[in-house]
C-alpha positions in Angstrom: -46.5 23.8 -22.8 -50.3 24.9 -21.6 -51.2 23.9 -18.1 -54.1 22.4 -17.1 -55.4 22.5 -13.7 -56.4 20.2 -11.1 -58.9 19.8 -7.9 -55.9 21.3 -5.8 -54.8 24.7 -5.9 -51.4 25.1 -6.4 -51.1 21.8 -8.7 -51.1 21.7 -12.5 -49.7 19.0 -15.4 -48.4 19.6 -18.0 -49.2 16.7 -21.0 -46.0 15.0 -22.4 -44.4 11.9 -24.3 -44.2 9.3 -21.8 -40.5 7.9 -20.9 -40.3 4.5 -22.3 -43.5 4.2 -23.9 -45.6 5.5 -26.4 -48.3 7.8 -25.8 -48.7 10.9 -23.2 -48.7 11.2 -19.6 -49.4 13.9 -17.1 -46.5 15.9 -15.4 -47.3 17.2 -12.1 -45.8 20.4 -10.9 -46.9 22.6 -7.8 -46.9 26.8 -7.5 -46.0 27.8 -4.0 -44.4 30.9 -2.3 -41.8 31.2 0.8 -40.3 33.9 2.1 -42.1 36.3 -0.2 -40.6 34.3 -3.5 -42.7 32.3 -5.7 -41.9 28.6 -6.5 -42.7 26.4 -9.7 -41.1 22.9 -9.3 -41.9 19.2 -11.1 -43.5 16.8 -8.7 -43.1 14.0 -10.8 -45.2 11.9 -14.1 -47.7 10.3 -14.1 -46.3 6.5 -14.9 -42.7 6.9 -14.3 -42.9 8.6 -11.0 -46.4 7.0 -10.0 -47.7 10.5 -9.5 -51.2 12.0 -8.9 -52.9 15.3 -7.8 -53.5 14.1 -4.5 -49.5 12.8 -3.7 -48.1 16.7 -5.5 -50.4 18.5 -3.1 -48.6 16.5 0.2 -45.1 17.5 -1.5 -46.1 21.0 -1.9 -47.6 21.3 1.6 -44.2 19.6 3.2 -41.7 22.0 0.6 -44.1 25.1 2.2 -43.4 24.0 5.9 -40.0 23.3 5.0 -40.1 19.5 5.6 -39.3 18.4 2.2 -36.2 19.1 -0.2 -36.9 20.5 -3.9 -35.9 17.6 -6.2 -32.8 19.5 -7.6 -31.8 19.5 -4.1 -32.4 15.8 -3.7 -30.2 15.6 -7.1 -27.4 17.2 -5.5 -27.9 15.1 -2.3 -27.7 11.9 -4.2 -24.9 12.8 -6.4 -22.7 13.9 -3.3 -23.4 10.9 -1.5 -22.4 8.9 -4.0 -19.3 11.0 -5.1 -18.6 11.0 -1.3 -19.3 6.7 -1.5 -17.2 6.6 -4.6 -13.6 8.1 -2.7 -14.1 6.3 0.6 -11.5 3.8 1.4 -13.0 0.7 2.5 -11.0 -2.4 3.4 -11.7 -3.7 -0.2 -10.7 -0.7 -2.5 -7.5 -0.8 -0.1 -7.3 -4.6 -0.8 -7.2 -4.4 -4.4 -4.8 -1.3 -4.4 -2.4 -3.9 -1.5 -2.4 -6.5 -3.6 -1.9 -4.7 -7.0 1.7 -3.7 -5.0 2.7 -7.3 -4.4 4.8 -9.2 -5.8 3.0 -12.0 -7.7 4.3 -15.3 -5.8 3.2 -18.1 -3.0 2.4 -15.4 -0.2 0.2 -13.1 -2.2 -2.0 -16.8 -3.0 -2.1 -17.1 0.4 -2.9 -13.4 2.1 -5.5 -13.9 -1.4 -6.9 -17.1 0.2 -6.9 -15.4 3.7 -8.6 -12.6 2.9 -11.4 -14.0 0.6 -12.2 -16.8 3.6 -12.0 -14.9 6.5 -11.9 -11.2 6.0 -13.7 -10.0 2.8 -17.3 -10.7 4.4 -16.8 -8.7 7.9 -14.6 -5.5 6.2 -15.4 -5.0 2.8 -17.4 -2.0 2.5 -16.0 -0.3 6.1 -13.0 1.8 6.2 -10.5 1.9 8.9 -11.6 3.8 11.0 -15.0 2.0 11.5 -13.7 -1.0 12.8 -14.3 -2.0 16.5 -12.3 -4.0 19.0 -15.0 -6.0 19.2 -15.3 -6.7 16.0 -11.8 -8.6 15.3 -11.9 -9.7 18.7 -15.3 -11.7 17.4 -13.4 -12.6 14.4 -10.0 -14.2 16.3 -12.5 -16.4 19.0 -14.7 -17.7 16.0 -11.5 -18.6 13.9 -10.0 -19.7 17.2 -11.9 -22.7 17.5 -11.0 -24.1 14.2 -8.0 -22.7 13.1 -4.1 -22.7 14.3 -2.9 -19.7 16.1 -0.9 -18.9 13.5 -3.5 -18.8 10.8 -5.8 -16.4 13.2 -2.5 -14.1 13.9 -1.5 -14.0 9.9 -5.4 -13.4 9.0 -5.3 -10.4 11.4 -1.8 -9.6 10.0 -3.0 -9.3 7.0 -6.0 -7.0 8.0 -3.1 -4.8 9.4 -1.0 -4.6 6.9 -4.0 -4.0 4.1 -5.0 -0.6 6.8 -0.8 0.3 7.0 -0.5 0.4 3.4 -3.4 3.0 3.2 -2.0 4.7 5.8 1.5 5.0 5.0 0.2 6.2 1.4 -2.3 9.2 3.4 -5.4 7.3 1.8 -7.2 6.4 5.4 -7.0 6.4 8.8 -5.1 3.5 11.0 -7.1 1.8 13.4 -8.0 3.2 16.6 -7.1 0.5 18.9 -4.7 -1.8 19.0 -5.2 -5.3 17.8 -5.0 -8.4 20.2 -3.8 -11.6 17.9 -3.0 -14.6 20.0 0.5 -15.8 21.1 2.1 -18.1 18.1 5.3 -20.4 19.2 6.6 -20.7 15.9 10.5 -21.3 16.8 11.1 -24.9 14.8 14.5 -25.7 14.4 15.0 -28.8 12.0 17.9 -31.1 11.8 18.8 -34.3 10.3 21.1 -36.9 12.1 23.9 -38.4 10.2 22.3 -41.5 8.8 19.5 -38.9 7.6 22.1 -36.7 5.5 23.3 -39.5 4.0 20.4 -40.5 2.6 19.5 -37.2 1.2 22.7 -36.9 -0.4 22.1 -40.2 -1.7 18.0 -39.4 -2.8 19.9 -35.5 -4.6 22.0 -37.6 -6.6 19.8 -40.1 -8.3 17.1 -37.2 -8.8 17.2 -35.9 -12.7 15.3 -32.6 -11.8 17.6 -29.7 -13.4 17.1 -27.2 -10.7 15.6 -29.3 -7.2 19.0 -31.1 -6.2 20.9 -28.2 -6.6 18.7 -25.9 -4.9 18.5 -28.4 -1.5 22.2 -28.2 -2.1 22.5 -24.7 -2.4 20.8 -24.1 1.3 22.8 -27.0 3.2 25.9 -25.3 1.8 25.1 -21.4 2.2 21.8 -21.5 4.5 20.1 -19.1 1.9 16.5 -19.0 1.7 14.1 -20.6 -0.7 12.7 -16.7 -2.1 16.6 -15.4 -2.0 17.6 -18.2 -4.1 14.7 -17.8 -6.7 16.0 -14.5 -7.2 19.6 -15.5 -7.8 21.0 -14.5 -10.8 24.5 -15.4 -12.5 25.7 -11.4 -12.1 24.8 -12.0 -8.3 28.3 -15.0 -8.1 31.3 -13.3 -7.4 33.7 -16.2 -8.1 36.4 -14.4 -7.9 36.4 -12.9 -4.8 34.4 -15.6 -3.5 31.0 -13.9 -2.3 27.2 -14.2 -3.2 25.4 -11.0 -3.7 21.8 -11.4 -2.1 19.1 -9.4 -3.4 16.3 -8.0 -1.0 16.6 -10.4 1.4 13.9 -11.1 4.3 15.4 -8.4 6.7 15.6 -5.8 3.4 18.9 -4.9 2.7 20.7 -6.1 0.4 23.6 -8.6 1.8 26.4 -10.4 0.9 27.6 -14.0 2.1 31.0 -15.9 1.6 30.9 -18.5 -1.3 32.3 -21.6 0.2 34.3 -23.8 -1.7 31.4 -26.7 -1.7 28.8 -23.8 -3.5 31.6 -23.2 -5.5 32.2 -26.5 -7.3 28.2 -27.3 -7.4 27.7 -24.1 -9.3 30.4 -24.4 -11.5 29.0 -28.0 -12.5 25.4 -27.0 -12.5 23.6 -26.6 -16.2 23.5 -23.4 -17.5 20.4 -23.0 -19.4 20.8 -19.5 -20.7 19.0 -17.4 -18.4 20.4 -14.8 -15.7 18.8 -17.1 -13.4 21.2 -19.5 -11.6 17.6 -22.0 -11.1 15.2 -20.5 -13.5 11.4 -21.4 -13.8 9.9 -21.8 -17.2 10.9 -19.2 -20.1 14.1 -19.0 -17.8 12.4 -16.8 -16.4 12.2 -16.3 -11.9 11.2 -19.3 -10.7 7.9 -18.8 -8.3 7.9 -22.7 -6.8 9.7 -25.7 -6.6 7.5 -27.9 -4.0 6.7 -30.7 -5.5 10.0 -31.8 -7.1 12.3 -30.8 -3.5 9.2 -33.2 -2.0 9.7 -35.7 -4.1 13.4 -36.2 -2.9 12.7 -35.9 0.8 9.9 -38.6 0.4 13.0 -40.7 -1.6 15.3 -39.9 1.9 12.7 -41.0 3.9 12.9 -37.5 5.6 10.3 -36.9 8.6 7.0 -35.6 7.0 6.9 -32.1 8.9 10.7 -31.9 7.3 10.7 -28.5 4.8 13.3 -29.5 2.4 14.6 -26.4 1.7 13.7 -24.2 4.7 15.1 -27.4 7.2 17.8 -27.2 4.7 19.0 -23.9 5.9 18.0 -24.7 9.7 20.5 -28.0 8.8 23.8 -25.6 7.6 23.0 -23.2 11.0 22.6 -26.1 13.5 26.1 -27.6 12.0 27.8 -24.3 12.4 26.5 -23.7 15.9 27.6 -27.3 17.2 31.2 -26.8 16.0 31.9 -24.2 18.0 34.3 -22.4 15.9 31.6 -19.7 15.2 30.1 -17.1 17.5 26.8 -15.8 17.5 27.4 -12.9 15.9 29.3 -14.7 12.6 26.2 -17.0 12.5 23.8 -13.9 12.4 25.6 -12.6 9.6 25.7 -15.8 7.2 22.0 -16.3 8.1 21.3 -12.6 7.4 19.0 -12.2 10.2 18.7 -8.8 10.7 17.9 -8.9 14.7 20.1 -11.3 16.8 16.8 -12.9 18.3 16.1 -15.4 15.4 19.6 -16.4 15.5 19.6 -17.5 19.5 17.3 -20.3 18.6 21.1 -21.9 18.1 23.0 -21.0 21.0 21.9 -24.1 22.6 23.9 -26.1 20.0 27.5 -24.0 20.5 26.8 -24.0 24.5 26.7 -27.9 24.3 30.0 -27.9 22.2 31.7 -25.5 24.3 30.9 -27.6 27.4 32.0 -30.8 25.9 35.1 -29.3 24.9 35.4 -27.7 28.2 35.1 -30.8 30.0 38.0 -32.8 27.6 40.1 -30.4 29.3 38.7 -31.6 33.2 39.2 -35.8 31.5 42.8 -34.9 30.8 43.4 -33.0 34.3 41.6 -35.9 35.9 43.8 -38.4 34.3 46.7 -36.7 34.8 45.8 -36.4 38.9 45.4 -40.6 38.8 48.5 -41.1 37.8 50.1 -38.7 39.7 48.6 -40.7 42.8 49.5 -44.1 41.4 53.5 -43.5 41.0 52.8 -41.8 44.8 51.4 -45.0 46.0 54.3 -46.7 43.9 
């Protein structure tokens, strides 16, 4: 292609089709030499570059006094940059990868809702190692004056779990501080008083829901939770030796927990639809929620509102077993398959009342026995 010169020595253009468009534009290029070596480089067209004599002979004085990259090097710049955008691991990539991981369910809705509300707009494009104290401390004093300590402490759970899961998979760095979440009292123990059961029992039987009675009835006779008894399956009833097999329970390890005789004869009269599942959802396939028809039957027991009617359930078969005092701490930890002791202390109250009441039968009896001593003495 023939050059053709300009005002400025060391600029030329070359004539060719224009990008886009029809007809022809100039393409500025500028001869230079460094270090003893002669240079030819583009400076950009006409129209697609905006480019003119005047703007080439600026590049060509700032690419001889070194101040200026050649556009091939600006190429390579770019394209590392974005290569090196591309495979950083910002809150979000991790987010997506976190969630892809989960099991589908009630708590990934929620740590969805939590981290579209409250986290998404603050994190999403840093990674990790970016984030400042003062940062989530901003983030837990403006949710603070709004929200419930426990919704601040799981939103920053969640943040912490999203950066462990990179970690623990080598994909980023953790944090470099340690997070301050506030101080949640979240010890509710739920009971029902006599008058109270009897309702419910009542409210179960009347209900024509396949799957809710039986479920309430499932965690006031074996205390198992609402996820563990989603997950039950047929295969998982051993009524022969009398046990129920509990798959990945809360504490994570599988466990397995006497069948009483009242489980017993409700699951040997409960339907039997065909799936593996002992309360299947629809297809018979794992059920993912039962809310609304275990609500409807508290609201028919006239249950207290704050009342969870399976979760209180299993608070209900703990409380009774603690208060009869026939079964330590240790028994109770095992039936509740807690994996610490901690959770199952919230009890102890309930077997130390027993034990005292028992203990002072024995002082009545004693005392009795001493006022008739002193009546026949007295004769």
């Amino acid at each position: 292609m023939k050059r053709h010169k300009t005002i400025y020595a060391g600029v030329f253009y070359r004539e060719a089709d224009r990008i886009g468009s029809k007809g022809k534009e100039k393409v500025y290029y500028i001869l230079f030499k460094k270090d003893g070596k002669l240079f030819e480089e583009k400076a950009g067209r006409q129209y697609a570059d905006d480019m003119t004599p005047a703007r080439a002979v600026g590049i060509r004085a700032e690419r001889i006094e070194g101040k200026r990259l050649s556009r091939k090097d600006i190429r390579k710049r770019e394209k590392a940059a974005k290569e090196a955008e591309s495979s950083k691991w910002t809150i979000d990539k991790l987010w997506t990868h976190y969630k892809e991981n989960r099991n589908p369910g009630k708590s990934l809705k929620s740590d969805e809702g939590l981290y579209t509300n409250y986290l998404k707009e603050p994190f999403s494009d840093k990674e990790p190692h970016e984030i400042i104290p003062l940062e989530t401390d901003r983030l837990r004093l403006n949710l603070m004056k709004t929200k419930s300590p426990k919704t601040v402490r799981d939103v920053l759970g969640l943040l912490e779990q999203i950066i462990n899961y990179g970690k623990r998979r080598n994909l980023c760095q953790g944090l470099q501080f340690l997070m301050q979440k506030p101080k949640v009292n979240n010890i509710k123990t739920e009971d029902l008083t006599p008058k109270q059961m009897s309702k419910l029992l009542k409210a179960i039987d009347k209900d024509t829901h396949a799957q809710a009675g039986p479920m309430m009835l499932m965690a006031l006779y074996t205390g198992m939770r609402r996820g563990e008894m989603f997950k039950l399956k047929w295969s998982d009833i051993d009524f022969e030796r009398g046990f129920i097999h509990i798959r990945n329970p809360k504490g994570g390890v599988d466990q397995q927990i006497p069948l009483n005789d009242a489980a017993r004869e409700m699951l040997k009269n409960h339907i039997k639809t065909g799936s593996e599942y002992v309360f299947p959802g629809r297809g018979g396939n794992q059920r993912t929620d039962i809310n609304k028809a275990v609500n409807e039957i508290k609201d028919k027991a006239d249950l207290p509102k704050d009342f969870r009617p399976l979760h209180g359930l299993r608070h209900v078969y703990a409380s009774m077993l603690a208060s009869s005092g026939q079964v330590d701490m240790f028994v109770l930890q095992r039936l509740l398959t807690h994996k610490t002791p901690q959770m199952t202390m919230r009890y102890a109250h309930l077997r130390d009342e027993t034990l005292k009441k028992a203990a002072n039968v024995a002082g009545d009896i004693i005392q009795e026995a001493m006022k008739e001593k002193s009546e026949v003495a007295n004769g």
